[in-house]
C-alpha positions as CSV (number, residue, x, y, z in Angstrom):
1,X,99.3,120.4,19.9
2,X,99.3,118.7,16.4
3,X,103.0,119.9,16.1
4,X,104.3,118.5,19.8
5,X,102.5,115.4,18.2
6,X,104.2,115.3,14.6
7,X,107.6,116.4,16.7
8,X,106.7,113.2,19.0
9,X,106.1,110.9,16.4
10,X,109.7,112.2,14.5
11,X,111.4,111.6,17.7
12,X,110.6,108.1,17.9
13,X,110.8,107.3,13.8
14,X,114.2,107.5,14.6
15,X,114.7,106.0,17.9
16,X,113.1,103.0,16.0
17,X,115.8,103.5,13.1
18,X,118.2,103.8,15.8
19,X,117.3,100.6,17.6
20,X,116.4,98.7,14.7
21,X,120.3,99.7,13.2
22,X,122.5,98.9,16.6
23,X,120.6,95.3,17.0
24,X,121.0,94.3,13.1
25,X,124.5,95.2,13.1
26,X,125.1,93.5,16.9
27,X,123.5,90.0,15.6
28,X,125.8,90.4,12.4
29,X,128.9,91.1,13.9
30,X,128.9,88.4,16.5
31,X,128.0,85.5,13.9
32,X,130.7,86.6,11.4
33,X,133.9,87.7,13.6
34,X,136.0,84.9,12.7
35,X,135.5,85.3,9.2
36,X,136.4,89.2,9.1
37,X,139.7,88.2,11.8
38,X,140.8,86.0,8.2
39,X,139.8,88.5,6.4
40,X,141.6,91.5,7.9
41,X,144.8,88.5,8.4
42,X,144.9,88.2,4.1
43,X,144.8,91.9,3.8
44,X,147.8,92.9,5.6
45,X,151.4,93.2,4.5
46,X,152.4,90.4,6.8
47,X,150.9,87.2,5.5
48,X,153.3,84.5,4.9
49,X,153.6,84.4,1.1
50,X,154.0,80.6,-0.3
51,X,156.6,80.3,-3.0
52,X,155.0,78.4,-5.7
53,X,158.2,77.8,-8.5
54,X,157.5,78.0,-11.9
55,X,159.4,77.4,-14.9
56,X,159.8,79.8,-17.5
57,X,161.3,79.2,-21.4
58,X,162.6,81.5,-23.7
59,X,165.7,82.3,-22.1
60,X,169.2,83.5,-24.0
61,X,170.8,80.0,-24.0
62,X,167.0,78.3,-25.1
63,X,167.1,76.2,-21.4
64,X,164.0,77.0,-19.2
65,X,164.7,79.1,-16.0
66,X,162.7,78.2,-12.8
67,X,161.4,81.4,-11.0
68,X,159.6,81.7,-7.7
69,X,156.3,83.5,-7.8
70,X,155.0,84.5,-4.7
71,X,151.0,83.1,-3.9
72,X,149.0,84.2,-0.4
73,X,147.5,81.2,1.5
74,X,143.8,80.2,1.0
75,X,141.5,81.2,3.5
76,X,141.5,77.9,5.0
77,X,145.1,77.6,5.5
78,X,145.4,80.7,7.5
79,X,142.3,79.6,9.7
80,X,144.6,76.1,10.2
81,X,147.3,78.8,11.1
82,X,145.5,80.7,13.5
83,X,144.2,77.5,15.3
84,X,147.0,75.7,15.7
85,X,149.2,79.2,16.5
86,X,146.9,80.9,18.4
87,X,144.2,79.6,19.1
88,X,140.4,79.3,18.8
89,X,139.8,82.5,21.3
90,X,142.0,84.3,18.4
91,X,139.4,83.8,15.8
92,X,137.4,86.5,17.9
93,X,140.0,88.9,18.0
94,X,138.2,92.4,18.3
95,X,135.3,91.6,18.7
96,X,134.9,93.6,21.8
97,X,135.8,97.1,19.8
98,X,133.3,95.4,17.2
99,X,130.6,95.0,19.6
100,X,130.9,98.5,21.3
101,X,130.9,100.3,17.7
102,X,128.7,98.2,15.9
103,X,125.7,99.0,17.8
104,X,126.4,103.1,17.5
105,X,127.7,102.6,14.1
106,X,124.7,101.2,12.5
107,X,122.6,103.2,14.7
108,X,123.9,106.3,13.6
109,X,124.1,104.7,9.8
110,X,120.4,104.1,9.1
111,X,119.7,106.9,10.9
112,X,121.3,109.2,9.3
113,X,120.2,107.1,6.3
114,X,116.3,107.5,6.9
115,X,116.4,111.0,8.1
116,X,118.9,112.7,4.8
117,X,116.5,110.1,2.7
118,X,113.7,112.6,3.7
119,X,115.6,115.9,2.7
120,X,116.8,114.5,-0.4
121,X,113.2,113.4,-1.2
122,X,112.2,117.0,-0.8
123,X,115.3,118.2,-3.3
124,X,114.8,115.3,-6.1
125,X,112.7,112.9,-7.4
126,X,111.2,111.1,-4.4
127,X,112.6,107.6,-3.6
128,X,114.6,108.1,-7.1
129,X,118.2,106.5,-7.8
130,X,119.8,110.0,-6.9
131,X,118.4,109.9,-3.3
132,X,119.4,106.5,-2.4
133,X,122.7,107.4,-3.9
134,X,123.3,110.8,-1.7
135,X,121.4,109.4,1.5
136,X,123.5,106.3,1.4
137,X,127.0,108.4,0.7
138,X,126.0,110.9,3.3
139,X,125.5,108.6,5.7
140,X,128.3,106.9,5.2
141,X,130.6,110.1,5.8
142,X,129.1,110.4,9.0
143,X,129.3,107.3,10.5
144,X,133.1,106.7,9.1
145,X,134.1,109.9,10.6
146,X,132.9,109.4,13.8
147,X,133.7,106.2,14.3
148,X,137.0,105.4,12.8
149,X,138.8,105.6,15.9
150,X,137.0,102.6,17.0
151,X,137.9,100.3,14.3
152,X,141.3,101.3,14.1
153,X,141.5,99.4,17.4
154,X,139.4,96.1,16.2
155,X,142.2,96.2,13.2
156,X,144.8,96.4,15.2
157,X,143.6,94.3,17.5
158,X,143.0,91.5,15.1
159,X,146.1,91.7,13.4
160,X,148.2,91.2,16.9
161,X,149.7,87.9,16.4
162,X,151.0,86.3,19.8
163,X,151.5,82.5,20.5
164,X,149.3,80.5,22.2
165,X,149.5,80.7,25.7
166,X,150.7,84.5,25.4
167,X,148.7,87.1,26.9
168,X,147.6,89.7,24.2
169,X,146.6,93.0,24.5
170,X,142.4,93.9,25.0
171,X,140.7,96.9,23.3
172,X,141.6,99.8,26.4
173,X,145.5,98.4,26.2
174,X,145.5,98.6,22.3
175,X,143.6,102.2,22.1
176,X,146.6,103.5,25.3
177,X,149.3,101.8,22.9
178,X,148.5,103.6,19.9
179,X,147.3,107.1,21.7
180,X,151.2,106.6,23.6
181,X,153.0,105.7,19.9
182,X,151.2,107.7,17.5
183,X,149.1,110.1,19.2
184,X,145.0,111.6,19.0
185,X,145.9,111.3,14.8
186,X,146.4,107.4,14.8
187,X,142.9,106.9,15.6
188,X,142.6,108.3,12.3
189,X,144.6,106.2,9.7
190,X,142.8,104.7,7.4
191,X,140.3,107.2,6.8
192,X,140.5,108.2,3.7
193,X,140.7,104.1,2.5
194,X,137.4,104.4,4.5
195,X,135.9,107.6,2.6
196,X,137.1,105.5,-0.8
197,X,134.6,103.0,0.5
198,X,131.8,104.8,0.4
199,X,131.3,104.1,-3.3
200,X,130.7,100.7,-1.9
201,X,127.9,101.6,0.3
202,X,126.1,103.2,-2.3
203,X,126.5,101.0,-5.0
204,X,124.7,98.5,-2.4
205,X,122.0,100.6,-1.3
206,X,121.3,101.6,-4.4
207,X,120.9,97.7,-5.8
208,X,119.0,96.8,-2.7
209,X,116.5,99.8,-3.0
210,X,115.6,99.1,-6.1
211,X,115.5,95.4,-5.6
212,X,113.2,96.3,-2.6
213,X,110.9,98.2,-4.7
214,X,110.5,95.4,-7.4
215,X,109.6,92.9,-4.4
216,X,107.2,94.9,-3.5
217,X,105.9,96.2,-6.6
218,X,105.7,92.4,-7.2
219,X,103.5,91.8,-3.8
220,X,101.0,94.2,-5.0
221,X,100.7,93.2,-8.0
222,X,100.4,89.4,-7.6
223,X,96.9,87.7,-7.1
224,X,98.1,85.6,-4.6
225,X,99.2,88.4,-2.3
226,X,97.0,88.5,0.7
227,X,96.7,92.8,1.4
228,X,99.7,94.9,3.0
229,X,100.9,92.0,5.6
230,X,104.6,90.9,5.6
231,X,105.5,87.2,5.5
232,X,108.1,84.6,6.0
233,X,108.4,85.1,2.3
234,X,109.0,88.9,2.1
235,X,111.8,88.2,4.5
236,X,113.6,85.9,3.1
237,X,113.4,88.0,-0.2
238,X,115.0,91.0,1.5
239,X,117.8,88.8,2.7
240,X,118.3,87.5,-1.0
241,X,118.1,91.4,-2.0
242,X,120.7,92.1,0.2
243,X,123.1,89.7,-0.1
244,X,123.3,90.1,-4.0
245,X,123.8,93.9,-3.5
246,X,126.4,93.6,-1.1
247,X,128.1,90.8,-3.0
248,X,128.0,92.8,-5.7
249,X,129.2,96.5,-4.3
250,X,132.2,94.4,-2.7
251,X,133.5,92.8,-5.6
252,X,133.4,96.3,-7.3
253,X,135.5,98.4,-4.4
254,X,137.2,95.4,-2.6
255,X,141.0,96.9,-3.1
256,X,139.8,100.1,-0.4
257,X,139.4,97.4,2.1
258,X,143.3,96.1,1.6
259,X,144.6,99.6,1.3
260,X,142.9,100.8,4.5
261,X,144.1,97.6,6.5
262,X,148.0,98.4,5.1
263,X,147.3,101.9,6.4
264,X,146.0,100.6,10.2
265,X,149.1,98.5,10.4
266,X,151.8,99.2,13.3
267,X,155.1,101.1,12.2
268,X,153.9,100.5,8.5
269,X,155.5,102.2,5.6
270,X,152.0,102.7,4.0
271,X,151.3,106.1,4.9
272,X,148.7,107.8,2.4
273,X,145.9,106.3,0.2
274,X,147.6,106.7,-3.5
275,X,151.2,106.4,-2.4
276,X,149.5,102.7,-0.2
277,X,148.3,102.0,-3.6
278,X,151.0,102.1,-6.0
279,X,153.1,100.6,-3.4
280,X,151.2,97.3,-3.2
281,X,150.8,97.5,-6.7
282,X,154.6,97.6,-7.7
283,X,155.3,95.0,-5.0
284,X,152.8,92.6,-5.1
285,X,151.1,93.0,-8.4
286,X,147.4,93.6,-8.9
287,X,145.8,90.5,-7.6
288,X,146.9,92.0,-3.8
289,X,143.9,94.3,-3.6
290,X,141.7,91.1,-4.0
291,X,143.4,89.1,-1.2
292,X,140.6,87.8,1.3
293,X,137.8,88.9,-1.2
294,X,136.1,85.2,-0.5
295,X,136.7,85.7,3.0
296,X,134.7,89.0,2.4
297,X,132.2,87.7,0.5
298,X,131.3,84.7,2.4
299,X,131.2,87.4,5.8
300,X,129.5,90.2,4.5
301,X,126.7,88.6,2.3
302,X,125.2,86.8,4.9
303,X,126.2,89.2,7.3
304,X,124.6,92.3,5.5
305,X,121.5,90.1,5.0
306,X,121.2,89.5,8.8
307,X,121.6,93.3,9.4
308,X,119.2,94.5,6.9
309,X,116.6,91.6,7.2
310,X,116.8,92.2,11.1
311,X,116.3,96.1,10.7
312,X,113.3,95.5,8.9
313,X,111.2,93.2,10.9
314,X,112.3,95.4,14.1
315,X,111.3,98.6,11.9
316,X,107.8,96.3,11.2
317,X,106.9,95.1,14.2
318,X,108.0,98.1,16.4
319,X,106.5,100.2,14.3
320,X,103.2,99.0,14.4
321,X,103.4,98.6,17.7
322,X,103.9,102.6,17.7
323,X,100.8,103.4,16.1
């Protein structure tokens, strides 16, 4: 009996997690979709470049020589774009794709999260660096490779430029076109840009861990602190916790993020990860793999701080409800 109990109370430890994950990552993805539709527009190969001319001395006759250098509009210029072009429905462009895989996707995340968390515990140092660093990167595998198919749509979906007035294509059209072009294996590009990326969840998780143990190694330790109960204040802290480690992890593995949108794109010539690379590279210089980094930064550090924030006060309050 005290097993069917402990096997009850596992079960719904991670329905919690599994709840908890799909509404955190719902709540963010509906208050940030415009940002990542500029986002995923500065990424790809076809943004208009501006010419901006500069003049350059030194030449064979001693006159200056005036050279174009090619700069990518600002995020604000391409949301202008996009407004007057398209239109303001456009700036919500895959959001439907977004909505049916975020809810799984985070699900299955911090799931996978919380329960590989408990065999690593039992293999190293409990709640040590290491474990945050394999449970996060575990985690990440699985959720990448089940549902890359998914966002392959919302990419392409939010890269489809049409006029305004034009009818464009929804998620079930877009998923048929790319099954009828490019078959079961063009659900899959990208995917490897995607497994590059999970240095990035790591590098978060393990920054917001051990921010989260120092917030509440500072709780216990502080006078003030009235016993175990959570507050506006603890909160608000976890948000701060997790906006500085995702602000941090995506300024360390932004270029992924360009590389896999290059590899989503329709009839592309970026076909694998390196050869994506050094293409960009010799074409477009360096500074490429940070185009639409503030456009990332001002999405996903509010955005990570709604989903993680939201996960655990639905994780509190559920779970006392529980016992």
């Amino acid at each position: 009996a005290a097993d069917d109990d402990t096997l009850t109370m596992a079960q719904k430890d991670t329905f919690l997690h599994l709840f908890a994950g799909g509404c955190g990552g719902t709540v963010g993805a509906i208050m940030t979709c415009p940002l990542e539709v500029i986002k995923t527009r500065l990424q790809s190969s076809g943004l208009s470049l501006r010419p901006i001319f500069q003049v350059q001395l030194g030449t064979l006759n001693g006159t200056g020589m005036i050279r174009p250098s090619p700069v990518a509009p600002g995020l604000f210029q391409v949301l202008r774009s996009i407004l007057e072009k398209e239109g303001p429905r456009s700036l919500f462009r895959g959001l439907g794709p977004n909505l049916v895989g975020v809810a799984p996707s985070r699900a299955i995340y911090f799931a996978a999260y919380s329960k590989s968390k408990e065999k690593f515990n039992t293999v190293f140092v409990p709640n040590s660096g290491v474990v945050h660093m394999c449970s996060a990167g575990f985690a990440a595998f699985i959720t990448n490779s089940l549902m890359n198919p998914i966002w392959m749509v919302k990419t392409r979906m939010q890269l489809e430029r049409r006029e305004r007035g034009v009818k464009q294509m929804n998620a079930l059209q877009c998923a048929r076109h790319v099954y009828r072009t490019e078959g079961i294996c063009g659900f899959y590009r990208g995917l490897t840009a995607s497994y590059a990326g999970i240095s990035e969840t790591i590098i978060c998780f393990v920054i917001y861990e051990t921010l989260k143990k120092h917030l509440a190694n500072s709780k216990m330790a502080s006078p003030a602190s009235g016993g175990s109960e959570k507050e506006a204040t603890d909160f608000l802290g976890l948000m701060a916790a997790a906006a500085f480690a995702k602000g941090c992890a995506s300024c360390i593995a932004y270029p992924h993020e360009v590389i896999r949108t290059r590899l989503r794109e329709e009839g592309s010539k970026y076909k694998y990860f390196f050869q994506t690379a050094r293409l960009v590279a010799l074409e477009e210089g360096y500074p490429a793999f940070y185009r639409g980094l503030m456009a990332q930064l001002i999405r996903q550090i509010p955005n990570t701080a709604i989903v993680l924030s939201t996960y655990e006060l639905i994780v509190y309050l559920l779970g006392d409800v529980a016992k």
